[in-house]
Phi, psi and omega in degrees: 000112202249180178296149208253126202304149163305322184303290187309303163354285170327307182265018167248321187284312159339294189274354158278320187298328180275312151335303201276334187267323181306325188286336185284343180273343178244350179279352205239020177026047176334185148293157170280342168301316144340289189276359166259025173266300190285345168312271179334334172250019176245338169304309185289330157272346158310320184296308173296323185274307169310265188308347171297302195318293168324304183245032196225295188318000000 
């Protein structure tokens, strides 16, 4: 187990970042359309991070 790589670094900030702006978005009380467009797109980029991860990886 070695230290963990830029890339991985990179798609955990990633899926946090997207994770952190849909919740900022329901704390700031968006549209609702809005926070369900960054749900779907914080799914969609975990989902995309998830199959790199998987078949790349």
């Amino acid at each position: 187990m070695g230290a963990a790589g830029f890339f991985q670094l990179l798609t955990v900030f990633l899926v946090v970042a997207a994770c952190g702006i849909h919740n900022a978005s329901i704390l700031t009380v968006q549209k609702p359309t809005t926070v369900l467009h960054l749900f779907i797109a914080s799914i969609m980029i975990s989902t995309f991070v998830i199959v790199l991860n998987l078949f790349i990886l």
